[in-house]
Structure formats: structure tokens, C-alpha cells
N, C-alpha and C positions, 0 to 999 in steps of 0.2 A: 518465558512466555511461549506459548502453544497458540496455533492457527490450526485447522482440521480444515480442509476440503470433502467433503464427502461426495460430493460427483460432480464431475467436470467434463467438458463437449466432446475430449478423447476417451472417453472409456468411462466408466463406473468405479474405476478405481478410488481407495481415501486414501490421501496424502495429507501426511500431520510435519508441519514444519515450525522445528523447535527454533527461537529467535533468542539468544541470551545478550546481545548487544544494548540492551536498554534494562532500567531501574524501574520502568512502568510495567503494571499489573495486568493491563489490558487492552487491545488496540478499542479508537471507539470512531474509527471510520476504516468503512475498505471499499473497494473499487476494483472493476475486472474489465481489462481492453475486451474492447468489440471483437476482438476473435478468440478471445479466452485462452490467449498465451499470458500475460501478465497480471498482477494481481498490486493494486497499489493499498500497503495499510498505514494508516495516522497510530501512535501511540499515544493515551495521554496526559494530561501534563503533568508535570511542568514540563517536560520533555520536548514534547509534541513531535516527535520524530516521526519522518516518513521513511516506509519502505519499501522499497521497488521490487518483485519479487516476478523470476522469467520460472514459468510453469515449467516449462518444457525440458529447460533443460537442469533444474532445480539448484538456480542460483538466487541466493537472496542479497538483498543489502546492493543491487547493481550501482542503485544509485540512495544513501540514507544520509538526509541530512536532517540537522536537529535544528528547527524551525523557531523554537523560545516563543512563539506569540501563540496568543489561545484560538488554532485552527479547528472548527469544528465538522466541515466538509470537504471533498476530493472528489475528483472526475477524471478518467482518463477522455481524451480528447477520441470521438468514432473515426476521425479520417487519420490520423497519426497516434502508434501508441505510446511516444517517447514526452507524451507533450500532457503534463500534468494542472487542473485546476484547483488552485486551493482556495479556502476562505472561512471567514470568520468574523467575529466583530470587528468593524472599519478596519476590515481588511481581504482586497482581493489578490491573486497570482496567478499566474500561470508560468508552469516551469517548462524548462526543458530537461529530462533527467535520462 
């Protein structure tokens, strides 16, 4: 699986980060901290894997867990970026990752 950034708050640079750690096709949520070092994406399911992705210093997977329930949205939190919103049918979270 393939992610493209094509411009981000440091530069215009595209940065394409290959993810082989999952059996899903496509992510079908993502999310970017309020200061656009982090990038949070859902894969999905059956999977539903999240993954925590530091721009900056192009580490993926900081924090990937595999979720099993049908999560359909993500948020990173604007006053903390460590601190993840998920949800889905009768079902809400908030992580810390």
C-alpha cells in the first residue's frame, strides 16, 4: 500500500511512503496534527489498522494497532499530537499512541 503526500507546510516537496505491514488495499481515513509533523491513517477492514506516521523524521508504524471493529473516523487531538480520536458505529475512543 502507497500514501503520496504531495505538499506539506515544510516545503513542496512529495513524499510517497510505501506501508507493506497490512493485507488491506487502501487506507479510508487519514488525519494530520495541527502542526503537520504527524499523519494518522485507518486501513480498511477487516483490519482496521491504524497508523501513526512522524513526517519529519520518516518513521511509520510509531504506534500500529490493529483495531478489529468497523472504525470509520480519526482525529488527531489540536492541543496534543500523541492523543488520537477514533469512532465508528456504537463506538467511540480516544487513544494515546
Amino acid at each position: 500500500m502507497r500514501a503520496a503526500l504531495l505538499k506539506n507546510s515544510y516545503g513542496s516537496e512529495k513524499k510517497t511512503f510505501n506501508y507493506a505491514d497490512t493485507q488491506a488495499e487502501s487506507f479510508i481515513a487519514m488525519s494530520f496534527s495541527n502542526d503537520s509533523r504527524f499523519l494518522v491513517c485507518l486501513t480498511e477492514g477487516p483490519e482496521f489498522k491504524l497508523v501513526f506516521i512522524d513526517l519529519l523524521a520518516n518513521k511509520k508504524d510509531l504506534a500500529g494497532a490493529h483495531l478489529g471493529m468497523p472504525i470509520t473516523r480519526i482525529s488527531i487531538s489540536p492541543k496534543d499530537n500523541h492523543m488520537v480520536a477514533i469512532s465508528g458505529p456504537n463506538c467511540f475512543k480516544i487513544l494515546r499512541v
